[in-house]
C-alpha positions as CSV (number, residue, x, y, z in Angstrom):
1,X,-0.3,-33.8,-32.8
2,X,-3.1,-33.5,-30.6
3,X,-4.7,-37.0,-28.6
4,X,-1.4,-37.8,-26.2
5,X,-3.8,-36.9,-23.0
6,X,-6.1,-38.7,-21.0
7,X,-8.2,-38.0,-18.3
8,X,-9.9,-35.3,-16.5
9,X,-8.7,-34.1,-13.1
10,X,-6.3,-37.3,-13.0
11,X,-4.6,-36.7,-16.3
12,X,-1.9,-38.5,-18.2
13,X,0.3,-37.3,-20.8
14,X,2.3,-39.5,-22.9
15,X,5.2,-39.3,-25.2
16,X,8.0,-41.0,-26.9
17,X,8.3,-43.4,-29.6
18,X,8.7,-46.6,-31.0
19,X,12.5,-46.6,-31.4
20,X,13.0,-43.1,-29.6
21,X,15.6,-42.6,-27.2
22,X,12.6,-42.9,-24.3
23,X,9.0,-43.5,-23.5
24,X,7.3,-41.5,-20.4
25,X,4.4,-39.7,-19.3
26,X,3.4,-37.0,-17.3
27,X,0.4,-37.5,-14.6
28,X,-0.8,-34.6,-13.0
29,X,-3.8,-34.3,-10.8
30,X,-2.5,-37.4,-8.1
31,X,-3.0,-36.1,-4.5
32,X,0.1,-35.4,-2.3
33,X,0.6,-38.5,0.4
34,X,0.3,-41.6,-1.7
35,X,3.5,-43.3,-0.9
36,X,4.9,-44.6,-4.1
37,X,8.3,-46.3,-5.1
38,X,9.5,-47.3,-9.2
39,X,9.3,-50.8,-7.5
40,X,5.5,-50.3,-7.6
41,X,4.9,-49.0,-10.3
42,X,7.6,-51.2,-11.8
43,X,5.8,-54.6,-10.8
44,X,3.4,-54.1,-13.7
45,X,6.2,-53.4,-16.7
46,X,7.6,-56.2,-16.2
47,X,4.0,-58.0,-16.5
48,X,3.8,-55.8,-19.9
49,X,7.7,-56.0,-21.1
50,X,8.3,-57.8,-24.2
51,X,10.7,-61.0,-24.1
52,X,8.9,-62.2,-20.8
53,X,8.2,-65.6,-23.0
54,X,8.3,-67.7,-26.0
55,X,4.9,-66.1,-27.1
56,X,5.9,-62.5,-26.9
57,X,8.3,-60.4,-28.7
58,X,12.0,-61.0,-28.3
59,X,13.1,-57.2,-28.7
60,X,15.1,-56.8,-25.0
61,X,13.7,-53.9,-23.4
62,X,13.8,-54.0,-19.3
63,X,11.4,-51.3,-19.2
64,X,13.0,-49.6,-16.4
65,X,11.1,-46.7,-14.9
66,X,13.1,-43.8,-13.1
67,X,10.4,-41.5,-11.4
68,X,11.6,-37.7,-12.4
69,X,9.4,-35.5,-10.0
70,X,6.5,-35.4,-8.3
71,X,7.8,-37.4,-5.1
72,X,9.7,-36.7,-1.9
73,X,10.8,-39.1,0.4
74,X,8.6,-41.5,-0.8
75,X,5.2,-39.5,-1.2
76,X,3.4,-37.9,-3.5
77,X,4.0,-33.9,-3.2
78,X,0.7,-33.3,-6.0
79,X,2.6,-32.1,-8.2
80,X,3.0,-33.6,-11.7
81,X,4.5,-36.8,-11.4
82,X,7.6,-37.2,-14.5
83,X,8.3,-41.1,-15.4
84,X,10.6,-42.1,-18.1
85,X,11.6,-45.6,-19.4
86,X,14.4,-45.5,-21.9
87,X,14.5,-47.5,-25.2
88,X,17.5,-49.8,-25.2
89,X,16.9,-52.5,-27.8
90,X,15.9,-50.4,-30.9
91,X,16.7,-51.6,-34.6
92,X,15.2,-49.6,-37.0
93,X,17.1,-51.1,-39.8
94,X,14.6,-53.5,-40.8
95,X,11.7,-50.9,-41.3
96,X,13.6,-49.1,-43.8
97,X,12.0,-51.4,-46.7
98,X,8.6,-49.5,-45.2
99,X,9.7,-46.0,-45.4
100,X,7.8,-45.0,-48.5
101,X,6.1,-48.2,-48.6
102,X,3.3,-48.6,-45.9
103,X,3.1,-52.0,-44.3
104,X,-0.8,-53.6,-44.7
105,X,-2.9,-52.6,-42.1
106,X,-1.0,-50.1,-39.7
107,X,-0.4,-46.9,-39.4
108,X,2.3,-46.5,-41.8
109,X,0.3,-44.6,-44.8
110,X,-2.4,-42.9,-42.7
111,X,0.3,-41.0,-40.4
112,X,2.5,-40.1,-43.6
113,X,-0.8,-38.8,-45.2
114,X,-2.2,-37.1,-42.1
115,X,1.3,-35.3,-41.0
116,X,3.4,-35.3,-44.4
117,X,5.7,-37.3,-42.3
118,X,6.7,-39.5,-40.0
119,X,8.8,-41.6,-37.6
120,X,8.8,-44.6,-39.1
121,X,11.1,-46.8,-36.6
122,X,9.4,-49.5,-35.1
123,X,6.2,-47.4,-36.1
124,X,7.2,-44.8,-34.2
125,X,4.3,-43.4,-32.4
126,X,1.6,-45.8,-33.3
127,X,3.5,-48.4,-31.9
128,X,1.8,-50.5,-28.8
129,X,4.9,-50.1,-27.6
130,X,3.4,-46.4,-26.4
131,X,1.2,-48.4,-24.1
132,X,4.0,-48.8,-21.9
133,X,3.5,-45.5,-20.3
134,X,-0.3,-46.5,-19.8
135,X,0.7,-49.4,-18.0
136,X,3.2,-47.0,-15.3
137,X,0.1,-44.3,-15.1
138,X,-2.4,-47.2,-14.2
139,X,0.4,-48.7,-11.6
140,X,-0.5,-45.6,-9.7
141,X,-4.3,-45.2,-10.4
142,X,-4.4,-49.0,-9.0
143,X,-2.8,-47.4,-5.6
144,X,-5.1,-45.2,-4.9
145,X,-8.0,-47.3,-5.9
146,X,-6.9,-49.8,-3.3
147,X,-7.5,-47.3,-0.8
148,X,-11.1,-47.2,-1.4
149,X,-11.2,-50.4,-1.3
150,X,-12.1,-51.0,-5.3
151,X,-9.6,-54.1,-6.9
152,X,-9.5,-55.1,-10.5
153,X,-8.0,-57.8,-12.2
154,X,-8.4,-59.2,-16.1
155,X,-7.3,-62.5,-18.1
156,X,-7.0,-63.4,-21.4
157,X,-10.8,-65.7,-21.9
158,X,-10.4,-66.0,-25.6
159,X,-7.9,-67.0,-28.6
160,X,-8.8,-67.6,-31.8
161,X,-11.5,-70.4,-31.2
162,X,-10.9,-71.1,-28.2
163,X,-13.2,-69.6,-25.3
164,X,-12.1,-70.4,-21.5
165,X,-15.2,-70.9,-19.6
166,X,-16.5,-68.4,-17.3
167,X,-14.5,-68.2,-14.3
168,X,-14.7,-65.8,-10.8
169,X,-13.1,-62.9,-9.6
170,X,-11.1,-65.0,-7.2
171,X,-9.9,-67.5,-9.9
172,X,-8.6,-64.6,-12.0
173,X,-7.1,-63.3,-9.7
174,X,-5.2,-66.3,-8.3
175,X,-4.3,-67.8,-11.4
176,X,-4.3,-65.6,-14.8
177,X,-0.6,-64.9,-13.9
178,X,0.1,-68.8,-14.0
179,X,1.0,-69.2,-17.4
180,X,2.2,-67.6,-20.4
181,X,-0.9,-66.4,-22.2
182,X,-2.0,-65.2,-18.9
183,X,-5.5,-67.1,-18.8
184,X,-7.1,-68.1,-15.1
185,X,-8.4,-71.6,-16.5
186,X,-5.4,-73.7,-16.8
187,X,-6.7,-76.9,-19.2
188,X,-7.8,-73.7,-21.6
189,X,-4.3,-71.9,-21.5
190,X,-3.1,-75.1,-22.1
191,X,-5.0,-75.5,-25.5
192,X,-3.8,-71.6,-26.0
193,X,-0.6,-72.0,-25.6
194,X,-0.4,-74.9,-28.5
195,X,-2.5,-72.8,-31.0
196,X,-0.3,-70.1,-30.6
197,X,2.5,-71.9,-31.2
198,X,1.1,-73.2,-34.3
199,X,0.8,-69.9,-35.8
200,X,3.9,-69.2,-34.6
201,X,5.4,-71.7,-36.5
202,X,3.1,-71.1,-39.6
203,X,4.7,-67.4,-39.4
204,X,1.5,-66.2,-38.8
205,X,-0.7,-64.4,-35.8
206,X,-3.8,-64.8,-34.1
207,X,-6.4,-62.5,-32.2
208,X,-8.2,-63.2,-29.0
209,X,-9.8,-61.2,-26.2
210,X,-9.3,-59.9,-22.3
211,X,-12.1,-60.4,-19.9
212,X,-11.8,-57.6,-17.3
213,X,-13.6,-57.0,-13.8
214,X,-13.8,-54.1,-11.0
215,X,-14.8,-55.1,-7.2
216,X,-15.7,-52.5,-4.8
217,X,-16.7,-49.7,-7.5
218,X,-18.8,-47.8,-5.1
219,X,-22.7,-46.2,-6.7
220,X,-22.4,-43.3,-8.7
221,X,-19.9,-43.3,-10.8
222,X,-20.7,-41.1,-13.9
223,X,-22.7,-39.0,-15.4
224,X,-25.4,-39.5,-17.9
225,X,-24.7,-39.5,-21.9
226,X,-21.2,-38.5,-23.0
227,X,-19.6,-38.5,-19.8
228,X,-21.4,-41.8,-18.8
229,X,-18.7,-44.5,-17.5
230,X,-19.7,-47.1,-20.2
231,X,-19.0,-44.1,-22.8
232,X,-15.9,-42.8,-20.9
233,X,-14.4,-46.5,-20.5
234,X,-15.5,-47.4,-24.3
235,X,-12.8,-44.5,-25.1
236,X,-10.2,-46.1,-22.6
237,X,-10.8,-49.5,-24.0
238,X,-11.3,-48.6,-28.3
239,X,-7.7,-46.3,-27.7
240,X,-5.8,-49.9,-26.9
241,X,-3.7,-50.4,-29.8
242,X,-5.3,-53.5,-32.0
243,X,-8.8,-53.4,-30.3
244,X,-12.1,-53.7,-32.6
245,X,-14.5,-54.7,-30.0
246,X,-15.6,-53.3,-26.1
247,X,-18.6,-54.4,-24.5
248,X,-19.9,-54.7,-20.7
249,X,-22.1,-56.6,-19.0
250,X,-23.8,-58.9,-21.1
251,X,-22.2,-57.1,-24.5
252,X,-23.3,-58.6,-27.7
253,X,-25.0,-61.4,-26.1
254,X,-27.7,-58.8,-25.2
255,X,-29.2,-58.8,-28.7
256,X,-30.6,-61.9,-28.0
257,X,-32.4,-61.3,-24.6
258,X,-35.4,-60.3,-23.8
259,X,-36.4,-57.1,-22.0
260,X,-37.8,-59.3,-19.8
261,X,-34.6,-61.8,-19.3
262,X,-31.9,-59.1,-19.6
263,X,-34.0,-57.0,-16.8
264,X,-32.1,-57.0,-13.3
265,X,-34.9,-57.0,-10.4
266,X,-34.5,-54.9,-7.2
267,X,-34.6,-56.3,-3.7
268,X,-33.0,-55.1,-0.7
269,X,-29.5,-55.6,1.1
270,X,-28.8,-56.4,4.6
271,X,-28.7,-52.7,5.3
272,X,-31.9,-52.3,3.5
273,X,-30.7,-50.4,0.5
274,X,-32.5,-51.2,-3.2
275,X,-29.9,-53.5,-4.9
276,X,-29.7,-55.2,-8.3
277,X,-30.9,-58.9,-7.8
278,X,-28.8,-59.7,-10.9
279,X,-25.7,-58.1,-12.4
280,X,-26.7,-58.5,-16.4
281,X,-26.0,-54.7,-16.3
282,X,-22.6,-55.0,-16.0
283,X,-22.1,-52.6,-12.7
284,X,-23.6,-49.6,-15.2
285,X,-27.1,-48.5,-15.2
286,X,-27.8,-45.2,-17.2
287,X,-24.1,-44.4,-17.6
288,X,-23.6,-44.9,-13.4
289,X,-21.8,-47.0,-11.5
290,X,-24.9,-49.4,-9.2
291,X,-22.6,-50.3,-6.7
292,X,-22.2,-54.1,-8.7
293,X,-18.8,-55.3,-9.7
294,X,-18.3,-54.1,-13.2
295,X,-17.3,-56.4,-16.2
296,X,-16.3,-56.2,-20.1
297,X,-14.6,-57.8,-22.3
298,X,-11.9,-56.4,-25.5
299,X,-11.5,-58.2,-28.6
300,X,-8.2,-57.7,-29.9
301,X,-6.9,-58.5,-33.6
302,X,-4.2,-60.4,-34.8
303,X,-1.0,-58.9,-35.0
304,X,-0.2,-57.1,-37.9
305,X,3.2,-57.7,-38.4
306,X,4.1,-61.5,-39.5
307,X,6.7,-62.7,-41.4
308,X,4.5,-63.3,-43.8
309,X,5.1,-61.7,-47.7
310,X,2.5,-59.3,-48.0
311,X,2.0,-57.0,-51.2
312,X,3.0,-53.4,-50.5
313,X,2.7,-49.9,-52.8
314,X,5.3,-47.8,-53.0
315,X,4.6,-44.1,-53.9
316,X,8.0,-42.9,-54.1
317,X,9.1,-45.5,-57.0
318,X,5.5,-46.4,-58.0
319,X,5.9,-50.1,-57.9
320,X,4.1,-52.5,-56.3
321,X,6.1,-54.9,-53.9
322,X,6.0,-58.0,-52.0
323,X,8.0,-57.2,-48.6
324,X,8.3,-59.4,-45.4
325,X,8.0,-57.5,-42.0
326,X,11.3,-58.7,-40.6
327,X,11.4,-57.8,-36.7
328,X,10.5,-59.1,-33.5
329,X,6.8,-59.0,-33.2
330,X,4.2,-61.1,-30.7
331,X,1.8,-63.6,-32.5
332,X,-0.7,-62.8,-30.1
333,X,-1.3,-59.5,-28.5
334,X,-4.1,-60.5,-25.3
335,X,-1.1,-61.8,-23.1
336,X,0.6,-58.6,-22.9
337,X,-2.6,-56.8,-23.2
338,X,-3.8,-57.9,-20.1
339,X,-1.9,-54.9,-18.0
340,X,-2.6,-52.3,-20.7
341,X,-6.8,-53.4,-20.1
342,X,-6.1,-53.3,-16.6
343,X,-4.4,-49.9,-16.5
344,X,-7.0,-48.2,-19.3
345,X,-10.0,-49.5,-16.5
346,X,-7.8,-48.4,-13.0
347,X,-7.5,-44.6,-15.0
348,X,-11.2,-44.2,-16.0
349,X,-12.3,-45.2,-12.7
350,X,-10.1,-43.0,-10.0
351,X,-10.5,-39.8,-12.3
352,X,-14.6,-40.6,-11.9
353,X,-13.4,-40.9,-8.3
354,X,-12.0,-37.4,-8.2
355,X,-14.7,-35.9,-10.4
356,X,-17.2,-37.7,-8.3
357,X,-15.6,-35.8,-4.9
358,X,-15.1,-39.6,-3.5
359,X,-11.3,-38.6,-3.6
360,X,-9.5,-35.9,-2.0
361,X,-7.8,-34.4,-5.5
362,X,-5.4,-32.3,-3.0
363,X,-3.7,-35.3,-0.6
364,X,-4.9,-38.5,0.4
365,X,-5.6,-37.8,4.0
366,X,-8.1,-35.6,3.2
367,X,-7.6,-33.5,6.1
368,X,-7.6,-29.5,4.3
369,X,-5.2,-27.4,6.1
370,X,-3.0,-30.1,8.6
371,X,0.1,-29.4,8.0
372,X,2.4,-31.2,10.1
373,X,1.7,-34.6,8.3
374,X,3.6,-37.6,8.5
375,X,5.0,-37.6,5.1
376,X,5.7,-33.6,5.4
377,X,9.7,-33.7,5.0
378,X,11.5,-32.8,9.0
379,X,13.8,-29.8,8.9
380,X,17.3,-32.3,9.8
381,X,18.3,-29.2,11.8
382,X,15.7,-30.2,14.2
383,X,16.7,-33.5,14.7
């Protein structure tokens, strides 16, 4: 099975499953010098954990990450990095029923058919539950984006029918982590919250989308056609489990502009440099970064498993069935999503970092050859 990497010179590699004894990833390509703990990375699991809330999955996983190699005394050495979060609350038991008999719209039949088998717990591999390594990678993309100053943030802007209005980088930033469905306008979350909870109740689900933004993303970030950033963070963003729509800048809205309306003018900064009068662009002008924050949104599907009885096939008996998924399952995906978003943008941007030569891809100092370092280990017979 092919597809369990991403990136280019900061790459992540991913395994585990659903109901496996343990998720984790590999990262190799971080530079030697970050200082890193599990608590940081460890802040956003528990921001993607299930059981965090009465909208979220009640399956009791702490996500706990243990950190397996790639750090000494508290700094990266730049050599792969090893994370691994074990599975603790896995009951496969009630996916038995779906064995031979795929459950409507996942991945049940086209895995079976693809690989002449599966593992069918919890979905196994095509579980979002896989995004959990995503969300410890990102952790430590977001650290070294932070030393170049660059920041990112998203919130949930949409569920079902109801759209928060727009809102700034500050707001998100202050208040998407407020509340439950994890939206920066409170009245709206508010008016989330309750719809949710009608589905809930109904035994069904509902979809919704994350808004997501970068600050500080410096120009020239990309490369035109198919390594252009919009095409490289399309990938990031379409490989979140449940997603069906990415767009930046204006998105779909732009089939309604003008060239004339959608164009952004040029005047000059302080410093006297050309810069975008407007940011309709989205912070991505012929596949590079202009030096403007840049924006998107993901639309996200309703859950597919609900309670609900849903007509199944069969193909070992050759009967058609009516089966309930039985399980812990969200009603809404968006709240949770908001780290994986967040992670999925913080990796496509620092490995256009690295290929871009705005990192140091050996050790954060970027000082080639010093050797007696701060966070080179002391010989304790010295001491």
């Amino acid at each position: 099975m092919n597809g369990n990497r991403f990136g280019r010179l900061f790459q992540v590699t991913t395994f585990g499953e659903s109901h496996g004894e343990a998720m984790g990833c590999t990262i190799s390509g971080c530079p030697a010098g970050l200082e890193l703990s599990e608590e940081d990375i460890q802040a956003d699991l528990d921001r993607r954990k299930p059981g965090q809330s009465m909208i979220t999955t009640s399956r009791g996983e702490p996500d706990d990450v243990s950190i397996k190699s790639g750090i000494q005394d508290g700094y990266t050495t730049g050599t792969p990095i090893g994370l691994v979060i074990q599975n603790k609350d896995a009951r496969s038991g009630k996916y038995e029923p779906f064995i031979t008999a795929p459950r409507p719209s996942h991945g049940d039949f086209t895995y079976s058919a693809k690989f002449g088998t599966r593992n069918w717990g919890g979905g196994g591999r095509s579980s979002a539950r896989e995004t959990v390594n995503w969300v410890a990678a990102g952790a430590i993309a977001k650290k070294l984006l932070a030393r170049e100053g660059i920041e990112l943030k998203a919130h949930v802007n949409q569920i079902g029918d109801i759209e928060a209005p727009a809102v700034s980088f500050e707001e998100i930033k202050a208040h998407s982590e407020e509340n439950d469905v994890r939206c920066a306008h409170p009245e709206t979350a508010d008016e989330m919250q309750e719809l949710i909870a009608d589905y809930q109740e109904e035994g069904d689900s509902i979809g919704g989308s994350i808004y997501f933004e970068a600050q500080g993303v410096p120009v020239g970030l990309g490369a035109p056609r198919f390594d252009s950033l919009s095409a490289r963070l399309g990938q990031a963003m379409m490989a979140v489990p449940a997603t069906t729509a990415f767009e930046f800048g204006l998105g779909r809205e732009a089939r309604e502009w003008t060239g004339k309306e959608r164009n952004d003018d040029w005047e000059f900064d302080g410093d006297g440099n050309p810069t975008p009068a407007e940011n309709d662009h989205g912070g991505i002008q012929g596949g590079i970064s202009s030096g403007e924050p840049i924006y998107g949104e993901v639309t996200l599907h309703a859950p597919t498993s609900i309670p609900k009885s849903q007509q199944t096939a069969d193909w070992e008996t050759g009967e058609l069935k009516e089966e309930k998924v039985i399980g812990r399952h969200d009603p809404v995906l968006p709240p949770r999503g908001v780290p994986v978003v967040e992670a999925m943008l913080a990796l496509t941007l620092v490995d256009f970092m690295f290929l871009s030569g705005r990192m140091n891809p050996d050790r954060v100092d970027d000082q080639p050859g010093a050797y007696d370092t701060d966070y080179h280990p002391s010989n304790p017979r010295n001491e």
